[in-house]
NUNU-557099 format. One line per field, with one value per residue (C-alpha): residue number from 1; residue in three letters; y, x, z. Coordinates in nm, 2 decimals. Layout:
nr c(NUM | ...)
rest c(ALA | ...)
y c(Y | ...)
x c(X | ...)
z c(Z | ...)
***
This chain:
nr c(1 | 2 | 3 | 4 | 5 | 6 | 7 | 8 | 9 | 10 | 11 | 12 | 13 | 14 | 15 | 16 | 17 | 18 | 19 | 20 | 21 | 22 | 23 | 24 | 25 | 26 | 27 | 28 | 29 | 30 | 31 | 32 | 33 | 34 | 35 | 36 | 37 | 38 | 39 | 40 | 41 | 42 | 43 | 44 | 45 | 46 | 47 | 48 | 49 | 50 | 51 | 52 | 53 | 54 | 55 | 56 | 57 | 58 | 59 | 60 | 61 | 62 | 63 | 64 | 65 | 66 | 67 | 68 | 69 | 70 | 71 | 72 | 73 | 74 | 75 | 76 | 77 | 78 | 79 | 80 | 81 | 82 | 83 | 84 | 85 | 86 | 87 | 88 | 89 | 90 | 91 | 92 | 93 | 94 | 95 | 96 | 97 | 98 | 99 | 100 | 101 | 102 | 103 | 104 | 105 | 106 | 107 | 108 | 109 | 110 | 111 | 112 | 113 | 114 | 115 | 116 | 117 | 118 | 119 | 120 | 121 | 122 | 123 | 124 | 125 | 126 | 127 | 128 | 129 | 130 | 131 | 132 | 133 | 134 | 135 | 136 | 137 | 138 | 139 | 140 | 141 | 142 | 143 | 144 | 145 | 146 | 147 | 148 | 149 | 150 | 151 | 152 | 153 | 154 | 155 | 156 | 157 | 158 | 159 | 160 | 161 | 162 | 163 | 164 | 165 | 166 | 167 | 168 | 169 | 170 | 171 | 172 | 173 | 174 | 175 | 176 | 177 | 178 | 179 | 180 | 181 | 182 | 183 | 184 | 185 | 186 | 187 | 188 | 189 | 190 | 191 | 192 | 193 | 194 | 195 | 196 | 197 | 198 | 199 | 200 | 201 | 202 | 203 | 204 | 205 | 206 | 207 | 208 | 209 | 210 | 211 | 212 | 213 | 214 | 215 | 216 | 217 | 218 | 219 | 220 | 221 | 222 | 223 | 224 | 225 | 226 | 227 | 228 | 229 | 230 | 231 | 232 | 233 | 234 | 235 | 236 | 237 | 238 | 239 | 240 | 241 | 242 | 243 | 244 | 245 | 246 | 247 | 248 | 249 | 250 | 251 | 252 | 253 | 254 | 255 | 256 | 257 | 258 | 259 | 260 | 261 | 262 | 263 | 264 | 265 | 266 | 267 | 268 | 269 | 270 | 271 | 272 | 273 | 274 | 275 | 276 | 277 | 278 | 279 | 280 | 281 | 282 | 283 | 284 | 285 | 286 | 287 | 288 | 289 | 290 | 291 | 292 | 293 | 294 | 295 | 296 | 297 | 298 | 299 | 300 | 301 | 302 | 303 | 304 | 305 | 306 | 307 | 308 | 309 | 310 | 311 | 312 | 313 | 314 | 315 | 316 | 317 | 318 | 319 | 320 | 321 | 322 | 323 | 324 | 325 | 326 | 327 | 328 | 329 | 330 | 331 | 332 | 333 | 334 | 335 | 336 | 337 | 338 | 339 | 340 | 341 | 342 | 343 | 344 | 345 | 346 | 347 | 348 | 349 | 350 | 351 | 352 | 353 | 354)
rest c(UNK | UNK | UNK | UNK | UNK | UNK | UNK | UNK | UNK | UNK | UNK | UNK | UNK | UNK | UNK | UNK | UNK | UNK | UNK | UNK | UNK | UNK | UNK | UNK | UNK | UNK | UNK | UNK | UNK | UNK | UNK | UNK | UNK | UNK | UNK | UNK | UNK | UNK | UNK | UNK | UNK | UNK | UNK | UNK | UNK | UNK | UNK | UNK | UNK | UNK | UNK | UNK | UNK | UNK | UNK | UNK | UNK | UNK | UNK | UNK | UNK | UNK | UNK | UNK | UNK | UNK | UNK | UNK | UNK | UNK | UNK | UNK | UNK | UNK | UNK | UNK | UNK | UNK | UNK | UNK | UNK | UNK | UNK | UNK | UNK | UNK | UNK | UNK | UNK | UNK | UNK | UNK | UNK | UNK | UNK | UNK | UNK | UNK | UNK | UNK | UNK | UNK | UNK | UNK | UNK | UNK | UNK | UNK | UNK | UNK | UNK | UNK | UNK | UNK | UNK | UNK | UNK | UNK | UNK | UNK | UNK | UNK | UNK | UNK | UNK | UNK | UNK | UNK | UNK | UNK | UNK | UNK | UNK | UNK | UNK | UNK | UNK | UNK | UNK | UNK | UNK | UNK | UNK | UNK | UNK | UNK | UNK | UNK | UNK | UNK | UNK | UNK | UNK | UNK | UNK | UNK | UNK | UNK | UNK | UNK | UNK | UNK | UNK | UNK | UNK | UNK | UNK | UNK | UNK | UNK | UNK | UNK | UNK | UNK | UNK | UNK | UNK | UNK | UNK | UNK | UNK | UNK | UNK | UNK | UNK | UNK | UNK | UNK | UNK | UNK | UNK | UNK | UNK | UNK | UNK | UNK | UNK | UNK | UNK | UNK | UNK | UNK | UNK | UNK | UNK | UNK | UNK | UNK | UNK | UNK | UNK | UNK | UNK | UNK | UNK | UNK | UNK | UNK | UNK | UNK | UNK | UNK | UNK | UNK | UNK | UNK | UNK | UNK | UNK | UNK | UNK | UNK | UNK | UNK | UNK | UNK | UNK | UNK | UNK | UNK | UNK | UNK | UNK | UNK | UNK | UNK | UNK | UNK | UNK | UNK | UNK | UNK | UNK | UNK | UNK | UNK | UNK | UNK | UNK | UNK | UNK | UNK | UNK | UNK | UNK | UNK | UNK | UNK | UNK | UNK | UNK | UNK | UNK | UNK | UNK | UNK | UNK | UNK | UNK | UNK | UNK | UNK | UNK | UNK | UNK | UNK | UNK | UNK | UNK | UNK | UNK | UNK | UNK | UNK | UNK | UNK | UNK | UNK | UNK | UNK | UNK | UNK | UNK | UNK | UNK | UNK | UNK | UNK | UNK | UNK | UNK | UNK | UNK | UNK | UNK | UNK | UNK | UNK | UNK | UNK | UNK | UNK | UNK | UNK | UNK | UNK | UNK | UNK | UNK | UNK | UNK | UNK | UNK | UNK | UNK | UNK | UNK | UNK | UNK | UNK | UNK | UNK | UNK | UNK | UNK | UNK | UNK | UNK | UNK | UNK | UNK | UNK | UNK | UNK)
y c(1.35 | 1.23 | 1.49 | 1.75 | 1.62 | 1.61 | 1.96 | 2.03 | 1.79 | 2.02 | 2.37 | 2.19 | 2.11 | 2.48 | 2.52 | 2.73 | 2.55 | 2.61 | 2.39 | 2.31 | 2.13 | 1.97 | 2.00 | 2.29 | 2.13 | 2.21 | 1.99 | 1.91 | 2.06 | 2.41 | 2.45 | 2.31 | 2.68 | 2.74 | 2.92 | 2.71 | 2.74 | 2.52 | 2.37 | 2.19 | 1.84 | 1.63 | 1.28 | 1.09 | 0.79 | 0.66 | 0.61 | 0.69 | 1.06 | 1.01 | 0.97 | 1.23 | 1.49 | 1.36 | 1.43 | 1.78 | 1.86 | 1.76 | 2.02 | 2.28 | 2.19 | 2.23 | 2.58 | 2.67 | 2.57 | 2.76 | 3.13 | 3.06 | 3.21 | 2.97 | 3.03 | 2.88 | 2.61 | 2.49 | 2.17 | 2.00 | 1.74 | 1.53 | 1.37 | 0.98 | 0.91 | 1.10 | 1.45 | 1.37 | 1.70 | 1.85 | 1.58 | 1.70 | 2.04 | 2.02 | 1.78 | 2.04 | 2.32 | 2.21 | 2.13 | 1.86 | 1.65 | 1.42 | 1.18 | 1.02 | 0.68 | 0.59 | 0.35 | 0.00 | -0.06 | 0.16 | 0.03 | 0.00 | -0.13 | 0.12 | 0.38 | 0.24 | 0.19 | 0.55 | 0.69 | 0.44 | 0.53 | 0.91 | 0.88 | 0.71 | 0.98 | 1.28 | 1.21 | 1.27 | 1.08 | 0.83 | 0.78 | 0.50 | 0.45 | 0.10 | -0.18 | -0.42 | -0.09 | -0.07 | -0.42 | -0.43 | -0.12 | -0.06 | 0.22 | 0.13 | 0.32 | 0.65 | 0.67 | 0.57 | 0.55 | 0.41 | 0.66 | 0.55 | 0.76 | 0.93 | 0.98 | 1.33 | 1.50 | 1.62 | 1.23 | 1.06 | 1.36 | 1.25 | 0.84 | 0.88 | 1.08 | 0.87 | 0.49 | 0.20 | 0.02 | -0.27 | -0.19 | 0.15 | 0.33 | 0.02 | -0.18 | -0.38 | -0.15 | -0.23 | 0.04 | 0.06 | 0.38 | 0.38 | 0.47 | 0.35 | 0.12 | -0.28 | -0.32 | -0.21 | -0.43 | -0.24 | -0.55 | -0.74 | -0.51 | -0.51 | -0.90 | -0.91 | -0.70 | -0.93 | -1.21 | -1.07 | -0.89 | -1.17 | -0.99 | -0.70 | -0.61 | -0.59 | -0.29 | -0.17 | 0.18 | 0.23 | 0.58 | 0.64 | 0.90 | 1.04 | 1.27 | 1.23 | 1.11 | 0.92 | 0.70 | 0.68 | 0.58 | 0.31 | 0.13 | 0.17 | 0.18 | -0.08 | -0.29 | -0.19 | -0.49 | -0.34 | -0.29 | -0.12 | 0.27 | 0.47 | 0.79 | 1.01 | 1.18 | 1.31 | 1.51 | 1.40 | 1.02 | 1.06 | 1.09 | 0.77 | 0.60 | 0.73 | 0.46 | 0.17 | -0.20 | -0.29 | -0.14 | -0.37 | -0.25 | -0.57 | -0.44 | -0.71 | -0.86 | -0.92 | -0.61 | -0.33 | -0.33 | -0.13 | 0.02 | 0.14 | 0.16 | 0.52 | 0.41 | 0.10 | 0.32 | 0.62 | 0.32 | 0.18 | 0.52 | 0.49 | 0.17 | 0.00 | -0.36 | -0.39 | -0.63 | -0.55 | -0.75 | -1.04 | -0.86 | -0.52 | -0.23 | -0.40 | -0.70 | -0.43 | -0.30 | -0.56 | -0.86 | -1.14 | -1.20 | -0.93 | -0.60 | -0.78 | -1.01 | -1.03 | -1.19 | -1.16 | -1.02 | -1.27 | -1.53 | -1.43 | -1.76 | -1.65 | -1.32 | -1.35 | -1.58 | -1.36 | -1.06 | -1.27 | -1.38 | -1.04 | -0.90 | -1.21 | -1.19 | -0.84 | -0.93 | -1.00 | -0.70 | -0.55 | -0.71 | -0.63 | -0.26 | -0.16 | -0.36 | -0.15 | 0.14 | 0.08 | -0.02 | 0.34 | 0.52 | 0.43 | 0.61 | 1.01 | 1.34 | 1.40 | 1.10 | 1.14 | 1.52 | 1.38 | 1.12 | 1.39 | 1.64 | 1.40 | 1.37 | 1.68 | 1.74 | 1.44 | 1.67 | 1.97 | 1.78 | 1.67 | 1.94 | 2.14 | 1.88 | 1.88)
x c(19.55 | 19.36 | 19.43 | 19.35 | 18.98 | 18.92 | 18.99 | 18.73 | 18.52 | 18.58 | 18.48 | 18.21 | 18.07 | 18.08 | 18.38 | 18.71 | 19.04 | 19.41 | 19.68 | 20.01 | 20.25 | 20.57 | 20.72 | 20.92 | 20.85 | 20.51 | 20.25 | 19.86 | 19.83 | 19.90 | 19.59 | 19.35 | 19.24 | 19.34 | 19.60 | 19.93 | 20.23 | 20.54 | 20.74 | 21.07 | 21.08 | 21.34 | 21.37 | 21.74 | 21.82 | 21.95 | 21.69 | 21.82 | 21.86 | 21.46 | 21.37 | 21.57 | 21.41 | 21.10 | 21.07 | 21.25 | 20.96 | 20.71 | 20.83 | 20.80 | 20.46 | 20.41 | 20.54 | 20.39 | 20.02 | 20.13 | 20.19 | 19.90 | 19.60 | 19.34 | 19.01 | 18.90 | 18.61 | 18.85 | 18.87 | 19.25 | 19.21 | 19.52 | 19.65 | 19.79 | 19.92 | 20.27 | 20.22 | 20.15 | 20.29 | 19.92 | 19.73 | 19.95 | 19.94 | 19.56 | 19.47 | 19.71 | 19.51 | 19.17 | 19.08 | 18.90 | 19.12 | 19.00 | 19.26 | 19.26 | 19.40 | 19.54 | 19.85 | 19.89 | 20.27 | 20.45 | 20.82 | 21.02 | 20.79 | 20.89 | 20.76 | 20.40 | 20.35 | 20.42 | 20.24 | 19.90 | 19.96 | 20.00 | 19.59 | 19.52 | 19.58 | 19.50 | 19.26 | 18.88 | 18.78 | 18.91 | 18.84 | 18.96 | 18.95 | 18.86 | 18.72 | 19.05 | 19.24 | 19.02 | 19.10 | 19.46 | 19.54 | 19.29 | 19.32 | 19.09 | 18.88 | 18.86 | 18.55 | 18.57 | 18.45 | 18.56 | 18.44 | 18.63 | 18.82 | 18.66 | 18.78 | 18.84 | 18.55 | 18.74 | 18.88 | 18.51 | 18.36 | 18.67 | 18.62 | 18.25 | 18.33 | 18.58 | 18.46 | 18.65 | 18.75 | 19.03 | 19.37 | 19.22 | 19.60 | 19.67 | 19.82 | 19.68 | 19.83 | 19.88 | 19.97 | 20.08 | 20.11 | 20.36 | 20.61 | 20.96 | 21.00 | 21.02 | 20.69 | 20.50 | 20.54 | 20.78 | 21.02 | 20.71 | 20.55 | 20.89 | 20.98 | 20.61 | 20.67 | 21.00 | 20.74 | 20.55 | 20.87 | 20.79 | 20.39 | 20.44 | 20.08 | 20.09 | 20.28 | 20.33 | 20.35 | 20.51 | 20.45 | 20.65 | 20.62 | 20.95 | 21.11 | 21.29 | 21.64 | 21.50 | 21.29 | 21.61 | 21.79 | 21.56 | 21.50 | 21.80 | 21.79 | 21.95 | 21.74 | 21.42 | 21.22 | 21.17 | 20.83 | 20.86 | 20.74 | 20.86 | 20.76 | 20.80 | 20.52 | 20.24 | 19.97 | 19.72 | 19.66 | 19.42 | 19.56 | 19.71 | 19.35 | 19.23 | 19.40 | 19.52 | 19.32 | 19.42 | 19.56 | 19.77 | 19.83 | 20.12 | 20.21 | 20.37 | 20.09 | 20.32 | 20.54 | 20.29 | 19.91 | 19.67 | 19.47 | 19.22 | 19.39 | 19.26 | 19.43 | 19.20 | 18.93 | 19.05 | 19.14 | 18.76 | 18.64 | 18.71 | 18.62 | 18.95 | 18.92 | 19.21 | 19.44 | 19.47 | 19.64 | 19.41 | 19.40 | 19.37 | 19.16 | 19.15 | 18.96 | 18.65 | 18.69 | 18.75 | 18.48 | 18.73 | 18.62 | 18.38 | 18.56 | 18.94 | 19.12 | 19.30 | 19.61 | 19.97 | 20.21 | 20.47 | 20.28 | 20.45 | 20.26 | 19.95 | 19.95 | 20.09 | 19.78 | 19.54 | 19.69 | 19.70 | 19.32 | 19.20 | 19.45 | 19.30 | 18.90 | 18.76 | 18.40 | 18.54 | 18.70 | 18.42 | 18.23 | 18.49 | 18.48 | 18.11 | 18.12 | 18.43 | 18.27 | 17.95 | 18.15 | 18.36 | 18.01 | 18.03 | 18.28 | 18.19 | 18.28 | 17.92 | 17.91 | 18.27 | 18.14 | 17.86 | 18.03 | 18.29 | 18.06 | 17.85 | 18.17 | 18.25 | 17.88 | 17.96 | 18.29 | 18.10 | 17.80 | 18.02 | 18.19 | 17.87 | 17.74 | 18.08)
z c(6.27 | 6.56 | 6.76 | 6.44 | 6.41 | 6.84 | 6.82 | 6.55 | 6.72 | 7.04 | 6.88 | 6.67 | 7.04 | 7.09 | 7.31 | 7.27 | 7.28 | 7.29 | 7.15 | 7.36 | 7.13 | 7.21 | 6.90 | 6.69 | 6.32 | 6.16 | 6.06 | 6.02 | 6.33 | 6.17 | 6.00 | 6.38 | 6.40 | 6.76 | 6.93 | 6.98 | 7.24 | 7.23 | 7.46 | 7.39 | 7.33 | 7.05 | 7.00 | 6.98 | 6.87 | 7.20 | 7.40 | 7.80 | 7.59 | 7.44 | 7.80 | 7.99 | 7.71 | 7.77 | 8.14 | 8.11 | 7.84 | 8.05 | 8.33 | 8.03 | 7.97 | 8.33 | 8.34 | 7.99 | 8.18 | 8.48 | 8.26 | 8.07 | 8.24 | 8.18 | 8.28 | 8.58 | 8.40 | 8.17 | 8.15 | 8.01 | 7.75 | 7.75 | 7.43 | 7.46 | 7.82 | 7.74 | 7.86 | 8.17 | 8.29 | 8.15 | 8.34 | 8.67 | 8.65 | 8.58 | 8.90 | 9.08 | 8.98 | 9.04 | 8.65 | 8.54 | 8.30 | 8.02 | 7.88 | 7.54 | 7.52 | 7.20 | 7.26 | 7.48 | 7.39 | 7.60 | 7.70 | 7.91 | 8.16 | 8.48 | 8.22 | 8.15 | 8.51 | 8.56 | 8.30 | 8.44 | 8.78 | 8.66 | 8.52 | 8.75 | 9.02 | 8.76 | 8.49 | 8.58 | 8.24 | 8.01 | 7.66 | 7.45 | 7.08 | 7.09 | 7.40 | 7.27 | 7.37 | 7.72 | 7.78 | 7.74 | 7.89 | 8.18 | 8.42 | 8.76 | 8.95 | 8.66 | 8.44 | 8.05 | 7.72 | 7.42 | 7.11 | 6.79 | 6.58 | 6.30 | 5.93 | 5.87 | 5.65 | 5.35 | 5.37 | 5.36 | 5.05 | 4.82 | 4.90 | 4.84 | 4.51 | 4.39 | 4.17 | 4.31 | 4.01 | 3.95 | 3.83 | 3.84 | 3.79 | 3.53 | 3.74 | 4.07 | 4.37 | 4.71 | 4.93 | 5.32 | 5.49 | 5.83 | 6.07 | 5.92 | 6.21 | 6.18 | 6.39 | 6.22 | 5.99 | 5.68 | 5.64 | 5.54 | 5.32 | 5.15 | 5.16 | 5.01 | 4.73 | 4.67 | 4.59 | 4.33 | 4.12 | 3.90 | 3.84 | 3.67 | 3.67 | 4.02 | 4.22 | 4.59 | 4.74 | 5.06 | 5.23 | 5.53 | 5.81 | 5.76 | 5.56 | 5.24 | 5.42 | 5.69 | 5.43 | 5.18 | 5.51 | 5.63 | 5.32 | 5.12 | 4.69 | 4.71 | 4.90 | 4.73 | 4.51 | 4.17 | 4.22 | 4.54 | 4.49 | 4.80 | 4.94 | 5.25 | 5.47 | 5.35 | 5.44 | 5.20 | 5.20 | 5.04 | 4.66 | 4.75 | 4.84 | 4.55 | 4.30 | 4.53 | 4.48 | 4.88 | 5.20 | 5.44 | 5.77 | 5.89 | 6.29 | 6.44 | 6.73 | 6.95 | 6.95 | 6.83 | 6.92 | 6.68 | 6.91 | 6.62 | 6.24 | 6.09 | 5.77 | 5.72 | 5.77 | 5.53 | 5.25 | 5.33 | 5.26 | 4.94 | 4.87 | 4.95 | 5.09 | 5.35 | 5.53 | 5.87 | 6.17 | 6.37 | 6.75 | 6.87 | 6.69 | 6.33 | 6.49 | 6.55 | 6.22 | 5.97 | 5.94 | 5.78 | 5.42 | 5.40 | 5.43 | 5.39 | 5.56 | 5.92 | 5.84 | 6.04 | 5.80 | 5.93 | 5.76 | 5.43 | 5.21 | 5.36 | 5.26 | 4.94 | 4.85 | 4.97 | 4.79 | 4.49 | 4.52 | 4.54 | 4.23 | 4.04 | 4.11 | 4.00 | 4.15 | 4.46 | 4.46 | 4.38 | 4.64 | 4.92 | 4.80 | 4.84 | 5.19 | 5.30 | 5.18 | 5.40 | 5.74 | 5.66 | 5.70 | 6.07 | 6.16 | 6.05 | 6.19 | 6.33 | 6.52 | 6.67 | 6.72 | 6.97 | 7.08 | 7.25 | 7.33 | 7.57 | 7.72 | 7.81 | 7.92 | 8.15 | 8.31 | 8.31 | 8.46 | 8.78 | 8.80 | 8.86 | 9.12 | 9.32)
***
């Protein structure tokens, strides 16, 4: 999604761009406006077979940049430290290369040090998503910036059109949109809707990035709380924004840094006050007690009483709403837009003086 809007950002700036995508499945990528190529890349569930893929894809992407006839100015903007084969075959090649930071926990370790040392050697400009990202994963001697992540403009029209309201879908609903992996914080969410079965005024709505068999495989029926609603991927959040009371975001600290949190931000577009983990990305987002709360989802008593508290005070509600609502306004398409653009000014800048 990220990725989607940089792209727009890119063109909006006034530059062409091509898409290389490891990936054979389609996506929100599909509709970026830009020409894509492919390369072959698959995931496994045994990991020594995730990374052996990995490295043979990133030979492809090598070979796809080397057929591709880019001009000689262009400049290759790198997506999360993984393809590192675009980063290499761009320093090779004599092409400035911008890389986009989004992630800090990379395992195993051998693998992160690559990956650093591979930016390190390659990338002619850094941009991180937020300073607790910078911090924790920094890359020496390369120029950076940290520009936040925007929320996507069809996103921010429908929040600002839509009322908040309590128990606005008849019931108080707290949603969670993730990865069907335990760090990021699913058993939680689900041991949390456990605790409330006894509320019936007061529902959950779990949206996985899987598909339909994945999620039924990861939480089983028969594992579900009553008042669990599940559902697979989606490409528009936003119809699930549009009637939840909170958004929780539980990633475990200590296995999975949010580097930023675009779903808090989406939820606060609309007026969502939002849970979101106490380090990382959240931490720049979320004022505790003003926007939401920074809570560690591990801390089951605590969370259920803050969920609680906000399902039981409308004003407060009402109060966190509007605030999350303001704090969303700071993170639009236009300033994202210029935010990116003076980067690229910056590469085309040295480039010109070198």
């Amino acid at each position: 999604m990220v990725l989607r809007q940089t792209i727009r950002a890119v063109r909006g700036a006034g530059h062409d761009a091509m898409l290389c995508v490891g990936s054979q499945g389609r996506g929100c990528l599909e509709d970026a406006g830009v020409p894509i190529r492919r390369y072959w890349y698959r995931r496994s569930r045994f990991r020594i077979l995730t990374l052996f893929t990995f490295v043979a894809s990133q030979l492809m992407l090598y070979r796809l940049l080397s057929r591709s006839k880019l001009p000689k100015d262009a400049v290759i903007y790198v997506n999360t430290l993984l393809p590192f084969g675009a980063a290499l075959w761009g320093r090779m090649h004599g092409h400035r290369v911008i890389t986009h930071v989004h992630e800090v926990s990379i395992s195993p370790s051998p693998l992160r040090k690559f990956l650093v040392g591979m930016q390190q050697r390659c990338a002619d400009r850094l941009i991180y998503v937020s300073r607790d990202n910078r911090d924790r994963l920094p890359i020496a001697d390369v120029p950076q910036a940290v520009v936040p992540n925007p929320v996507a403009p069809e996103i921010a029209t429908l929040g600002a059109n839509t009322p908040y309201m309590s128990r606005r879908s008849g019931q108080f609903e707290v949603l969670m949109l993730a990865s069907p992996r335990d760090f990021k914080g699913v058993p939680e969410f689900v041991a949390l809707a456990r605790s409330f079965e006894a509320h019936p005024d007061i529902m959950f709505t779990l949206v996985l990035n899987g598909d339909a068999t994945e999620v039924a495989r990861y939480v089983p029926a028969v594992k579900r709380p009553s008042n669990l609603g599940l559902h697979p991927r989606t490409e528009a959040p936003e119809h699930f924004y549009a009637t939840a009371d909170i958004l929780l975001n539980l990633s475990r600290p200590d296995e999975w840094v949010e580097t930023f949190g675009l779903t808090l931000v989406e939820a606060m577009a609309f007026g969502v006050p939002v849970i979101g983990p106490p380090v990382g990305g959240p931490v720049e987002i979320i004022t505790h007690g003003k926007e939401g709360y920074l809570c560690d989802g591990r801390d089951a008593s605590r969370l259920h009483a803050l969920v609680a508290g906000l399902a039981q005070d409308p004003t407060l509600a009402r109060s966190m709403s509007e605030a999350a609502r303001t704090r969303a306004s700071d993170f639009t398409m236009s300033q994202f837009t210029a935010n990116l653009a003076a980067q690229l000014q910056q590469i085309y800048t040295k480039k010109e003086t070198s």
